[in-house]
C-alpha positions in Angstrom: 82.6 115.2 96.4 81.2 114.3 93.3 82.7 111.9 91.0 85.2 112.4 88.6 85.2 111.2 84.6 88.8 110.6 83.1 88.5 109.6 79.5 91.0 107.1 78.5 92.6 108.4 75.2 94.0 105.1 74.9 90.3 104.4 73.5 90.5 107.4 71.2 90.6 107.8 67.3 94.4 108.0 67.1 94.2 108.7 63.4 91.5 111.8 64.7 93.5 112.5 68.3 92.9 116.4 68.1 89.1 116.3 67.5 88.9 113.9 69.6 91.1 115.5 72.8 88.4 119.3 71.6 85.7 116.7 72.4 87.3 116.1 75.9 87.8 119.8 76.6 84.1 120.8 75.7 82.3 117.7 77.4 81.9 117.4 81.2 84.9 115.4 81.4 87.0 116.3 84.4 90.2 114.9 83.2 92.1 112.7 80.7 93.3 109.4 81.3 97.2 108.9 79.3 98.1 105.3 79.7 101.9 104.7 79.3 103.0 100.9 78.4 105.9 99.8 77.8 105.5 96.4 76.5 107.1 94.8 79.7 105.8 95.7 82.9 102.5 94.9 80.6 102.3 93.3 77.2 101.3 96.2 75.5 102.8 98.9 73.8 101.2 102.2 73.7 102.8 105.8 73.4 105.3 108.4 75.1 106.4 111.2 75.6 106.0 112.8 72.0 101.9 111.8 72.3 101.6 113.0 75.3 103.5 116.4 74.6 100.7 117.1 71.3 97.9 115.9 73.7 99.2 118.7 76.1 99.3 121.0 73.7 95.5 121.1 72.7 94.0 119.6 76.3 92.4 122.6 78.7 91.9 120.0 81.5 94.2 118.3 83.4 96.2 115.3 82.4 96.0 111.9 84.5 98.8 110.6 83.7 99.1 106.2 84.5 102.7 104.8 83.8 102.2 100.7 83.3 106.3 100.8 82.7 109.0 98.9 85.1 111.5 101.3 86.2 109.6 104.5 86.7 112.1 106.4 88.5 114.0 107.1 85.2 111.5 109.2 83.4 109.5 111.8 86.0 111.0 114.6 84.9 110.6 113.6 81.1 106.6 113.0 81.5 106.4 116.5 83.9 107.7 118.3 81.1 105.3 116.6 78.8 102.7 117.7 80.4 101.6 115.6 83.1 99.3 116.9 86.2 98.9 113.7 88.1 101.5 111.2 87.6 100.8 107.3 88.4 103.3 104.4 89.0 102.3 100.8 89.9 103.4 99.6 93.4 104.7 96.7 91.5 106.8 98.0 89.7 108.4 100.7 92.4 111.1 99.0 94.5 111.4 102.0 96.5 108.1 104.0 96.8 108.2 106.3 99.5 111.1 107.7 97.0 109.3 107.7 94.3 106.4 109.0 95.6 108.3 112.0 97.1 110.1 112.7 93.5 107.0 113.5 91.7 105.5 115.3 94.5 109.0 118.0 94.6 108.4 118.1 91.0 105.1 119.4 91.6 102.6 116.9 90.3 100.0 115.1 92.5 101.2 111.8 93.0 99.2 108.3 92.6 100.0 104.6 92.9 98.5 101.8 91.1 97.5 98.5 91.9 97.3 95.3 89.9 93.7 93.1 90.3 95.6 91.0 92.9 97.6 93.1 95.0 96.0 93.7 98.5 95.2 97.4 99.2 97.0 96.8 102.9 100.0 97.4 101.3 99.8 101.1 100.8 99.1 101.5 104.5 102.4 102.9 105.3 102.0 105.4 102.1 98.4 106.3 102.1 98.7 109.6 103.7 101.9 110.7 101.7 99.9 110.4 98.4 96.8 111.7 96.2 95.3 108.9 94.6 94.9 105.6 94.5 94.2 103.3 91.3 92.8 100.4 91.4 92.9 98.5 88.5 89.7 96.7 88.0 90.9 94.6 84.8 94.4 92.9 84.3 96.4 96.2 83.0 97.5 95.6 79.3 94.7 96.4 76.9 91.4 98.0 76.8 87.5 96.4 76.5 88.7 93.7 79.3 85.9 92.2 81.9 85.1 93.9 84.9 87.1 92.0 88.2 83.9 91.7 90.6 86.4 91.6 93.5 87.3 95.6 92.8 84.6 96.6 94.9 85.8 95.1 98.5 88.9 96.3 97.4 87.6 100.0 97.0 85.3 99.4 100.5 88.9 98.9 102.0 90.9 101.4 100.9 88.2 104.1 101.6 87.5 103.1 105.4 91.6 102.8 105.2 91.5 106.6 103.3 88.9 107.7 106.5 91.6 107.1 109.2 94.4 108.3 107.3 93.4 110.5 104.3 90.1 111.9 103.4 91.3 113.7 100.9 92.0 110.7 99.3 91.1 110.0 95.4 90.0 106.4 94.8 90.2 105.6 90.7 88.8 102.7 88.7 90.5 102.0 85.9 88.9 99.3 83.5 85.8 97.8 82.5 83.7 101.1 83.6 80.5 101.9 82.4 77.0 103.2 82.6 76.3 99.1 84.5 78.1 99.7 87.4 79.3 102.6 88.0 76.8 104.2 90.6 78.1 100.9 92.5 81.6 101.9 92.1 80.8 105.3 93.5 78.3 103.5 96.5 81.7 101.7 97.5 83.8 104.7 97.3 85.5 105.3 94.2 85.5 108.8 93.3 87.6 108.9 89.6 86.7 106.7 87.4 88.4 105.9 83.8 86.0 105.7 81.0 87.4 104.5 77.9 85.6 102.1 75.5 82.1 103.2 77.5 82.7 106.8 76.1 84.6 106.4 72.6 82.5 103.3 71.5 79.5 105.2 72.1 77.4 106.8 69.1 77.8 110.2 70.9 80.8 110.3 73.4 80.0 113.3 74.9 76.9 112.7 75.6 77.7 109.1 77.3 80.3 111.7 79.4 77.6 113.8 80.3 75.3 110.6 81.3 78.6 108.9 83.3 78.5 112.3 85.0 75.1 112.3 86.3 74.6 109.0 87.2 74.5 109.1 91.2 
């Protein structure tokens, strides 16, 4: 398949969210990225469900929906009805997964887990098949314009010949420190949705560096 581009609005104008969300909908942007923090599973605070409800509102494609919160379990429903499509936890933070997993599936989004930098993909082999996507974070989760973590792509060869025997249907997302420098490698090692914030909303035209993040093979 070809790759997917997920916009991170965490990178977005927040004073100009509208236009910038319309820019999303008319560029070749497949999804948006929605980063949830919560100031303790990471030591950032970003937005909830209120932000995601108005992004919702005006967004035609789908929202990718990444909760960087301890104690997911409590708010599924909440972010379903604000809008979420695809709806994230972190391994770390999900004591029982399988469960968790299942909860967001029966309430009719996709379901994806997260990884921290230094958690071993092995550990989703008893889960891989039962879920959509996997992200792989490729910066220390927390805040945006971090440094790439070389070490994401043996992580991503892993999980894809791990996806082969178990789940081609797999999604494989990147989340940090993406841009037009490496991401044909990300897709050469298997990644197949990759988050794009300060690549596309520090760039002069954003929509256009969609369009280029798009075509790059």
């Amino acid at each position: 398949m070809k790759h997917l581009i997920a916009p991170s609005i965490l990178s977005a104008d927040f004073a100009n969210i509208q236009r910038d969300v319309e820019m999303i909908n008319q560029s070749n942007a497949d999804w948006f990225h929605v980063d949830i923090m919560d100031g303790v599973f990471v030591p950032n605070i970003s937005f909830g469900f209120p932000v995601v409800s108005a992004i919702k509102k005006h967004a035609t494609k789908p929202l990718d929906v990444h909760l960087m919160i301890v104690e997911p379990d409590r708010y599924l429903e909440q972010f379903k009805n604000a809008g979420a499509d695809i709806l994230t936890v972190h391994l770390e933070a999900c004591t029982h997964l399988h469960r968790t997993v299942s909860a967001i599936k029966q309430l009719g989004m996709k379901a994806g887990v997260a990884l921290n930098p230094h958690t071993n993909v092995s550990l989703l082999e008893d889960i891989l098949k039962d879920i959509d996507l996997v992200c792989l974070m490729s910066v220390n989760p927390g805040f945006g314009g971090q440094k790439f973590i070389e070490n994401t792509y043996d992580k991503i060869k892993k999980l894809r010949a791990m996806a082969t025997a178990q789940n081609t249907e797999l999604l494989i997302e990147i989340d940090g420190g993406v841009g037009q420098h490496n991401l044909s490698a990300l897709v050469q090692a298997g990644a197949n949705v990759l988050v794009a914030g300060n690549a596309v909303f520090a760039a002069e035209d954003p929509a256009g560096m969609i369009t280029t993040l798009k075509n790059i093979q």
